[in-house]
SEMARTOR-57626 format. One record per residue (C-alpha): residue number from 1; x, y, z; residue in one letter. Coordinates in nm, 3 decimals, padded with zeros to 5 digits. Layout:
REM residues N
  nr      px      py      pz rest
 NUM       X       Y       Z    A
...
REM end
This chain:
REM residues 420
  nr      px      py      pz rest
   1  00.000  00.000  00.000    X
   2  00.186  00.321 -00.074    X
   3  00.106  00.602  00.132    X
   4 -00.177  00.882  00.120    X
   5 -00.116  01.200  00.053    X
   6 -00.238  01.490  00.187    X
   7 -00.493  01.712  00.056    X
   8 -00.535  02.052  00.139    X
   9 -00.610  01.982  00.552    X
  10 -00.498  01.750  00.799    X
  11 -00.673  01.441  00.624    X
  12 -00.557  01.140  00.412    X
  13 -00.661  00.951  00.114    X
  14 -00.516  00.694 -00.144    X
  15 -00.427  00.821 -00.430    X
  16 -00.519  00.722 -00.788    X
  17 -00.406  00.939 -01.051    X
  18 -00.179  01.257 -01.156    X
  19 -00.299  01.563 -01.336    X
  20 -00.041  01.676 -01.639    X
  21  00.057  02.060 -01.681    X
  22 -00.112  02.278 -01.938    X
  23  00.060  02.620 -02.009    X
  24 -00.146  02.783 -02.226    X
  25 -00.436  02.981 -02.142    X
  26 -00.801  02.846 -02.250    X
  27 -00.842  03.161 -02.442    X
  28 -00.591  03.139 -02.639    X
  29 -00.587  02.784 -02.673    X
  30 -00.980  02.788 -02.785    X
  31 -00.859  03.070 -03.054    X
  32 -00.583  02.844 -03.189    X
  33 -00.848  02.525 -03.220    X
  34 -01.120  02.735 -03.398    X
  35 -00.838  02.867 -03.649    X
  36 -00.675  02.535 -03.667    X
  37 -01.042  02.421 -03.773    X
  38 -01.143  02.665 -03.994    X
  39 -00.808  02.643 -04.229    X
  40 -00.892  02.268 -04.249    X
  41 -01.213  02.203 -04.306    X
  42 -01.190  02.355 -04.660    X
  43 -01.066  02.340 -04.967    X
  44 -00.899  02.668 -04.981    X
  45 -00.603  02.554 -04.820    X
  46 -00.485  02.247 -05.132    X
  47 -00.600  02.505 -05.390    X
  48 -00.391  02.785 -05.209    X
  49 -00.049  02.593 -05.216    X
  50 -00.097  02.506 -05.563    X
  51 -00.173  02.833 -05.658    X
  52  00.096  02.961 -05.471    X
  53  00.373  02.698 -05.678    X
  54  00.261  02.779 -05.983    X
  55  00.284  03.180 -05.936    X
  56  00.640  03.117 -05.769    X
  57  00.727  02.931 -06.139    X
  58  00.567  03.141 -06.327    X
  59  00.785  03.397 -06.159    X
  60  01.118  03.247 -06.133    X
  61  01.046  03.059 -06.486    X
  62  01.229  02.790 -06.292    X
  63  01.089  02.509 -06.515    X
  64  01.132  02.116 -06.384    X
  65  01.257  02.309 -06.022    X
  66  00.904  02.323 -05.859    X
  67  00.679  02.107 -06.049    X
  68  00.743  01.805 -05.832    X
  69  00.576  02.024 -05.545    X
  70  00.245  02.043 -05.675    X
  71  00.208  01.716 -05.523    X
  72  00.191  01.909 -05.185    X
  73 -00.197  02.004 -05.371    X
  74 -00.383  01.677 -05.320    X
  75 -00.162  01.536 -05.047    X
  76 -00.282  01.811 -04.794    X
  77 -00.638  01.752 -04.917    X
  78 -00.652  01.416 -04.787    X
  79 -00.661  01.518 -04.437    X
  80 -00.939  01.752 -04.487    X
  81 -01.097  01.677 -04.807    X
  82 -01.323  01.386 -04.937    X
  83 -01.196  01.162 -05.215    X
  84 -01.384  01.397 -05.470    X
  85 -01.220  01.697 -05.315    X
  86 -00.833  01.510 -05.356    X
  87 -00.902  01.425 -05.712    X
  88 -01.020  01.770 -05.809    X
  89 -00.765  01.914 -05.620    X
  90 -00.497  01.665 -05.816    X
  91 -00.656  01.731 -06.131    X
  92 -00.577  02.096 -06.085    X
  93 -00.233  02.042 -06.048    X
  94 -00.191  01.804 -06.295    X
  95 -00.322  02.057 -06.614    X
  96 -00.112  02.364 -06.421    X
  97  00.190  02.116 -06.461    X
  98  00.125  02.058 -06.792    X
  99  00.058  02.389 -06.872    X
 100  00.358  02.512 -06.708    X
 101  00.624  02.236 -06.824    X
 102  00.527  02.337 -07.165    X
 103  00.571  02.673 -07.074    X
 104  00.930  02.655 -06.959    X
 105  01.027  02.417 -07.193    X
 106  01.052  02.104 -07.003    X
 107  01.154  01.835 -07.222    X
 108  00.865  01.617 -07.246    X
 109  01.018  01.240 -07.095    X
 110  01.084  01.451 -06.789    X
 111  00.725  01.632 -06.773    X
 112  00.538  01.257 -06.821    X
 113  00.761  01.114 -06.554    X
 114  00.677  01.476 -06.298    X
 115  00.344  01.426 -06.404    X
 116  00.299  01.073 -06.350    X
 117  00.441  01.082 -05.992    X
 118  00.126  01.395 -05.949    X
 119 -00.150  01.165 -06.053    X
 120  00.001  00.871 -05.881    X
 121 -00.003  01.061 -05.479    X
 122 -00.367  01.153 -05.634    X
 123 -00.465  00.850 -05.600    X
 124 -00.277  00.744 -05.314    X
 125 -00.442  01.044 -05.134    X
 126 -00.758  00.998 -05.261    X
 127 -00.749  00.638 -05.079    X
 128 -00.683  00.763 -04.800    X
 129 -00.902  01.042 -04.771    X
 130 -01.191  00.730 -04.802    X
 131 -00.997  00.550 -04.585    X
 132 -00.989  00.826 -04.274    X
 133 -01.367  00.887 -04.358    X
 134 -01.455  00.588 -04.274    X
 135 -01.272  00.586 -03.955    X
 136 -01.494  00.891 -03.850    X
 137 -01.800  00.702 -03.918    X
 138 -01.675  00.436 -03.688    X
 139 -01.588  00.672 -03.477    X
 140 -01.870  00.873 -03.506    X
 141 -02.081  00.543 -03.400    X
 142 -01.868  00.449 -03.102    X
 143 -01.946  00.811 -02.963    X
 144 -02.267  00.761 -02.976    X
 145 -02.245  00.436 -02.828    X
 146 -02.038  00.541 -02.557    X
 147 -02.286  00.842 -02.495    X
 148 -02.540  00.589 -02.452    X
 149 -02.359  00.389 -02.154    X
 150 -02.233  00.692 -01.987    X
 151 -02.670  00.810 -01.913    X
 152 -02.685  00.459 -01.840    X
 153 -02.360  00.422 -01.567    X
 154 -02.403  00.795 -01.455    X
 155 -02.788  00.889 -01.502    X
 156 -02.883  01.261 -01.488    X
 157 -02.962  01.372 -01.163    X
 158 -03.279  01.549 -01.088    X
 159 -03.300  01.915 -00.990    X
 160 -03.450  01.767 -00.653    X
 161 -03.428  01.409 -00.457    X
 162 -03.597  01.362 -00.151    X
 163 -03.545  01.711  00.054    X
 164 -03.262  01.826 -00.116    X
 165 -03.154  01.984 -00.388    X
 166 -02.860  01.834 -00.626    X
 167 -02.617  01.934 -00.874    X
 168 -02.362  01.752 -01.026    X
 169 -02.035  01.791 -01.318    X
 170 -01.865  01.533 -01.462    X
 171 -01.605  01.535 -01.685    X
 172 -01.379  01.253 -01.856    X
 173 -01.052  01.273 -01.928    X
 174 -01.108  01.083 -02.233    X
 175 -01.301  01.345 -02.397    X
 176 -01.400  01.091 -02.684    X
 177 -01.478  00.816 -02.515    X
 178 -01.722  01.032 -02.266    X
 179 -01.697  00.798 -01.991    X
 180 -01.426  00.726 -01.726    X
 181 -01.368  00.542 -01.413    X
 182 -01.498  00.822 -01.164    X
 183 -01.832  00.736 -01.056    X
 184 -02.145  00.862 -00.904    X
 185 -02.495  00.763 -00.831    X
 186 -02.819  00.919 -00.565    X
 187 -03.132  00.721 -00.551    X
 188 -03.391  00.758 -00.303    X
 189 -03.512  00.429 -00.137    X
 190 -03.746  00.349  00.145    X
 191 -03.450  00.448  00.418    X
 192 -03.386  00.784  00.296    X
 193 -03.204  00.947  00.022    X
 194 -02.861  00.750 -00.052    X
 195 -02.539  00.873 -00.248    X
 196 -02.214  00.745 -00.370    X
 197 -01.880  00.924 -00.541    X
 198 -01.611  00.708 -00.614    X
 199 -01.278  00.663 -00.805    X
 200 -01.178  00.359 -00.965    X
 201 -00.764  00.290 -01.042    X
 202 -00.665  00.280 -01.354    X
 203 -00.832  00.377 -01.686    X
 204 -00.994  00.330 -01.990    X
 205 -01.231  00.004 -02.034    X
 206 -01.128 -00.197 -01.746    X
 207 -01.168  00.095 -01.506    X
 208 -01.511  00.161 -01.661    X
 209 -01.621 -00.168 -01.610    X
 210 -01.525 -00.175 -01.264    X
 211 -01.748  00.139 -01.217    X
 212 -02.059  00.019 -01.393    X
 213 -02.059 -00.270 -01.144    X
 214 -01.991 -00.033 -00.833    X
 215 -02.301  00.149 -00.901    X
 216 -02.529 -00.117 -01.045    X
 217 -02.448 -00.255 -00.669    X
 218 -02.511  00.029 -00.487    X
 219 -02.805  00.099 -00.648    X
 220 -02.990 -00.232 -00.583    X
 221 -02.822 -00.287 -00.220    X
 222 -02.911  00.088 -00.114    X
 223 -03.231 -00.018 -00.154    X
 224 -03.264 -00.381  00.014    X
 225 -03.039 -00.286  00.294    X
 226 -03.150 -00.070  00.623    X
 227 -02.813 -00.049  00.724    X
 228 -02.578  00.167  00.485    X
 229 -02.268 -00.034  00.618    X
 230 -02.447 -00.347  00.505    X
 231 -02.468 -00.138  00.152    X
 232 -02.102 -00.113  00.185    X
 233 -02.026 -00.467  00.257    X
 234 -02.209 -00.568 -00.038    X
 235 -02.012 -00.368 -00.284    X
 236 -01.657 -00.515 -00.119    X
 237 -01.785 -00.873 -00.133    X
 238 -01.875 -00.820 -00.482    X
 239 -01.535 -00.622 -00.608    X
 240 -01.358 -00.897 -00.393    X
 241 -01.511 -01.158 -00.635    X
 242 -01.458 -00.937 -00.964    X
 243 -01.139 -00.740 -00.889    X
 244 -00.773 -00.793 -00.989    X
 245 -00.521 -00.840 -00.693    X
 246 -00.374 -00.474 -00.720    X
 247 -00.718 -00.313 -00.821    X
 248 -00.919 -00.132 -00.580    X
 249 -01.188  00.165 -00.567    X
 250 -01.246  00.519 -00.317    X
 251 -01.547  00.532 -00.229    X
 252 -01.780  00.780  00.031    X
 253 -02.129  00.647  00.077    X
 254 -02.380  00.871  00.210    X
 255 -02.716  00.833  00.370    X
 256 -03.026  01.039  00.520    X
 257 -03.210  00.807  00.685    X
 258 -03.395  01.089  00.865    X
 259 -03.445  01.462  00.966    X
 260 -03.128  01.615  01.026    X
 261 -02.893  01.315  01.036    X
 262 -02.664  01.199  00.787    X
 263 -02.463  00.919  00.740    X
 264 -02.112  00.899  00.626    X
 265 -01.903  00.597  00.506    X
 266 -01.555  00.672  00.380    X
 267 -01.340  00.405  00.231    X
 268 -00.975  00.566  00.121    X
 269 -01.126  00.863 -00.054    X
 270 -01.079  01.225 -00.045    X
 271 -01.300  01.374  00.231    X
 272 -01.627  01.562  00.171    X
 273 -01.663  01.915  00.201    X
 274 -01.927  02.038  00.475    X
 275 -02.101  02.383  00.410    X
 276 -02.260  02.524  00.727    X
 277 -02.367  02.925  00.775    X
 278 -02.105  02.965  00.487    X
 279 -01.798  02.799  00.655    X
 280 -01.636  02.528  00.474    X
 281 -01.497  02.226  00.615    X
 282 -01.382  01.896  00.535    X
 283 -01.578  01.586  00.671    X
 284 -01.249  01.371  00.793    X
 285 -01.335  01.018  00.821    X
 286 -01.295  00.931  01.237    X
 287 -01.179  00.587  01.172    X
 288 -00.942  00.585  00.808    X
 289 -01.025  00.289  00.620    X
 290 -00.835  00.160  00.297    X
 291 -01.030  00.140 -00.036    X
 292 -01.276 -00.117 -00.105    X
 293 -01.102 -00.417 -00.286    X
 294 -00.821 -00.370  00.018    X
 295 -01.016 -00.487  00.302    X
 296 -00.843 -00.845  00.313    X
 297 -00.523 -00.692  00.299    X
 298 -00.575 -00.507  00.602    X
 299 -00.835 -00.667  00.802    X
 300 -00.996 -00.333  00.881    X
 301 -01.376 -00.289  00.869    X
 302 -01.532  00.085  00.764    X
 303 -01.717  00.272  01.018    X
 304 -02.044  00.494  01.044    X
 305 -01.970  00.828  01.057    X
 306 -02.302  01.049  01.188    X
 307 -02.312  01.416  01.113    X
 308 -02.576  01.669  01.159    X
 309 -02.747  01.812  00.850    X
 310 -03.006  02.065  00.882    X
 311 -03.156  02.352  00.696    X
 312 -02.932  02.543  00.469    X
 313 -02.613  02.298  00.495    X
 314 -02.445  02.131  00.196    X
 315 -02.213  01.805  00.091    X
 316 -01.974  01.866 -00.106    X
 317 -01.868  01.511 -00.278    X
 318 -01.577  01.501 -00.594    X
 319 -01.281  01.250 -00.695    X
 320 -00.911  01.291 -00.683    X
 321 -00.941  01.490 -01.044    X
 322 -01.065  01.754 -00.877    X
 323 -00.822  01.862 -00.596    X
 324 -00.552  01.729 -00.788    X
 325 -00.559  01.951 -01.095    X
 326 -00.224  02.123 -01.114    X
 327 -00.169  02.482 -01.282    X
 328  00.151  02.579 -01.482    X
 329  00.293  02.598 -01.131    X
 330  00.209  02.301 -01.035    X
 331  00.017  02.407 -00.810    X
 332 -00.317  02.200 -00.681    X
 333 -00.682  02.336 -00.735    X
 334 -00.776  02.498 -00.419    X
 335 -01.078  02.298 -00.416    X
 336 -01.219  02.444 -00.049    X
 337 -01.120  02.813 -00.141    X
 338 -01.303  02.743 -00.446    X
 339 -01.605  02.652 -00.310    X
 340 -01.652  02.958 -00.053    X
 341 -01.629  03.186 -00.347    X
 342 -01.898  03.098 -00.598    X
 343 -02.114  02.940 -00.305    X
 344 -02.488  02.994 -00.381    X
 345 -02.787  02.897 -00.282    X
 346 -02.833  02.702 -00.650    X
 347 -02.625  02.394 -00.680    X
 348 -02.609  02.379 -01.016    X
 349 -02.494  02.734 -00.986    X
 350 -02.245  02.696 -00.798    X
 351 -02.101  02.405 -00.950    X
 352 -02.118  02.574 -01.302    X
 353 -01.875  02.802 -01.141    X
 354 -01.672  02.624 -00.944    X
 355 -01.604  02.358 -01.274    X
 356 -01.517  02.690 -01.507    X
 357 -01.271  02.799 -01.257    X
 358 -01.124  02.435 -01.252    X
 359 -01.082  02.454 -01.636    X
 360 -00.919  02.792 -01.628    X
 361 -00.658  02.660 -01.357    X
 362 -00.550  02.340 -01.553    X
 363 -00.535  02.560 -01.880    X
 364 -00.843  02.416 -02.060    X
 365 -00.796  02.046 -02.061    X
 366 -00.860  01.811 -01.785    X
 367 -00.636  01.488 -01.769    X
 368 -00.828  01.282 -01.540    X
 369 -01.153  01.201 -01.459    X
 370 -01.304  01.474 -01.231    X
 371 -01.676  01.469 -01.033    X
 372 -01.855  01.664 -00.867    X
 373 -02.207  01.601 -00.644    X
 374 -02.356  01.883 -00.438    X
 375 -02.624  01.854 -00.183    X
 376 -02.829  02.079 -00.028    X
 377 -03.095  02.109  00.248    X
 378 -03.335  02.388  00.163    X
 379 -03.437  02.634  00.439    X
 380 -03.828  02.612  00.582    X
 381 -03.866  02.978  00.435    X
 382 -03.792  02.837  00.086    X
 383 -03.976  02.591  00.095    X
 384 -04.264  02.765  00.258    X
 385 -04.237  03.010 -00.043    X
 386 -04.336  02.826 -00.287    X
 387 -04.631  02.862 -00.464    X
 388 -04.945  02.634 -00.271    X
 389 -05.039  02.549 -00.604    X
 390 -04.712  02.406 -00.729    X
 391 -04.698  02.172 -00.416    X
 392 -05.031  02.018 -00.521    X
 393 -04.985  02.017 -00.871    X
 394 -05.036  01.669 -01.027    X
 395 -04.742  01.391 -01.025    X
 396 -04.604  01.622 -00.776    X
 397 -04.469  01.481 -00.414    X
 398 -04.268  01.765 -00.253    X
 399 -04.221  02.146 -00.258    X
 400 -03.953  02.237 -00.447    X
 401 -03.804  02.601 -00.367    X
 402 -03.798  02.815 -00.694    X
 403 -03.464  02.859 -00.781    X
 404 -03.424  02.439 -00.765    X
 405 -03.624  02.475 -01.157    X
 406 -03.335  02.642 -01.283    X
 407 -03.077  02.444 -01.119    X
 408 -03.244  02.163 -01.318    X
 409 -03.174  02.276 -01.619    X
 410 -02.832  02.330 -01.520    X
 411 -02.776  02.038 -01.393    X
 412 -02.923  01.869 -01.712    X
 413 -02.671  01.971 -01.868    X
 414 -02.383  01.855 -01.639    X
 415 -02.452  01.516 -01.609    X
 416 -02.329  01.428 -02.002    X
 417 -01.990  01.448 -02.007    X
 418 -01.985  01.590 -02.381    X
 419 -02.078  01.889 -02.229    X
 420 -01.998  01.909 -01.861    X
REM end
């Protein structure tokens, strides 16, 4: 077991993964990619080197000396272009050539050789312009594909569960494969509201897998069990079965089994963040336990951790990508210090904020997986201000305080990691 590091306070986790450095700004970075784009998704860009060759000949009346670089035409259309495009593109250059090698005199074996070798990286490119388009296509499909198992790993979280209000902001590091091995779930069941944010080691498939079946426990045992350390227990019998030898998986559970009391398990992972009359503190686990997976390595059970929660407090639950995104100083994200400055009463407000400023810091591009869940309690006075005729409406359960509609539609929009 190699040894936690510390975050931020006086508290311990295992860690899982490193953030990379990322100089440039976001600005300027987001400038560069739309330019980048722009230039190649047309066809100016072949046409314009060709153009440019044959003015420099025309010019210089070099003859053979830059013939052979019309070639530069169609091959720089393949990247951008379809096979149509390429052979337009190479036709182009192949009646300039002509033109110009009878121009400037070229004696004619040469020019048929010159112009052979044009038409011949036509073709070439031309195959592999249909080549690379069909690699987007399959790409294209295992997007979508991969879209589709990331709503059903991480489903969108309402606007409201339960009492509270929710938000949450996921991002993968994998940008195209939309899902990682962070992981998050809430469900309500018939012993309160129940919640999970966890980190699997490792990445890509594997890690994914391991995180699909973390959750698809949780979400069935969090329902059968009473006890949320029995809800734990499940999930390590389970990854003991399933996992390799040197795999494991952070976890905090979380449970509200009733008014103002909530439940706290913490296996090896970075500490929630407790928001009470606008202080910030982190929730350190009383008894440190290692990582689910670990437990028969160690021999140490998790404990229950009970914490008030009443009116107006928030839970602040988010993976290692989070506090350990690193700036071109290497310095971490300030996670805590974050928080206290875009804190509102809107979750999906203040998570909006609080993920911007995280892309700023790291430069724009995220190397690991990062979460985010926010919960909050809303006060009596905002629930009492709602409307008596939205409580009542049809289908409808619970108040929900007004501002909790627009953190919906925020936090819509989180939960898909294309956009979050």
């Amino acid at each position: 077991m190699t040894q936690a590091r510390r975050h931020g306070g006086d508290h311990y986790h295992w860690p899982i993964r490193r953030f990379s450095n990322r100089v440039a700004g976001p600005g300027a970075r987001a400038r560069l990619r739309a330019a980048t784009h722009v230039a190649a998704s047309s066809a100016v860009l072949p046409v314009l080197v060709v153009s440019v060759i044959v003015l420099v000949d025309l010019v210089g009346g070099s003859g053979m000396i830059w013939l052979p670089l019309l070639a530069a035409g169609p091959a720089l259309a393949a990247t951008t272009n379809g096979p149509s495009g390429v052979l337009g593109v190479g036709l182009l250059a192949v009646v300039l050539g002509t033109a110009l090698g009878i121009r400037d005199g070229v004696p004619w074996h040469e020019l048929v050789v010159v112009l052979s070798a044009l038409a011949a990286v036509t073709l070439a490119s031309a195959l592999a312009s249909a080549l690379r388009g069909r690699r987007e296509k399959v790409l294209a499909a295992v997007r979508s594909v991969a879209e589709a198992a990331q709503h059903a790993l991480l489903k969108p979280v309402p606007a409201t569960v339960g009492p509270f209000q929710t938000a949450v902001r996921y991002s993968a590091a994998a940008a195209e494969a939309r899902i990682g091995g962070d992981l998050y779930a809430l469900v309500p069941t018939p012993y309160g509201v129940r919640l999970i944010v966890g980190d699997v080691r490792g990445k890509g498939l594997p890690a994914v897998g391991t995180a699909a079946l973390v959750v698809g426990i949780f979400r069935e045992a969090a329902y059968d069990e009473p006890d949320l350390l029995t809800v734990v227990d499940r999930i390590e019998r389970s990854l003991a079965r399933n996992l390799g030898s040197d795999d494991f998986v952070t976890v905090v559970v979380a449970g509200y089994p009733r008014e103002g009391r909530l439940e706290v398990v913490n296996c090896g992972h970075a500490p929630p963040l407790l928001v009470r009359d606008g202080d910030v503190a982190p929730v350190d686990p009383t008894h440190p336990t290692p990582p689910l997976g670990l437990r028969a390595l160690t021999g140490e059970a998790p404990a229950l951790q009970v914490l008030p929660f009443t009116d107006g407090d928030q839970l602040l639950l988010y993976t290692d990508g989070v506090t350990e995104a690193r700036d071109h100083n290497r310095d971490f994200y300030p996670l805590a210090k974050g928080l206290e400055r875009h804190l509102t009463d809107n979750p999906g407000r203040t998570l909006t904020a609080l993920h911007d400023e995280l892309l700023t810091h790291v430069g724009g591009d995220l190397h690991d997986d990062a979460a985010l869940l926010l919960l909050r309690k809303p006060t009596a006075a905002e629930v009492a201000a709602v409307p008596e005729a939205a409580s009542h409406t049809p289908g409808s359960s619970r108040s929900v305080p007004p501002h909790a509609r627009s953190s919906a539609e925020d936090t819509g929009r989180s939960t898909d990691p294309a956009t979050a």
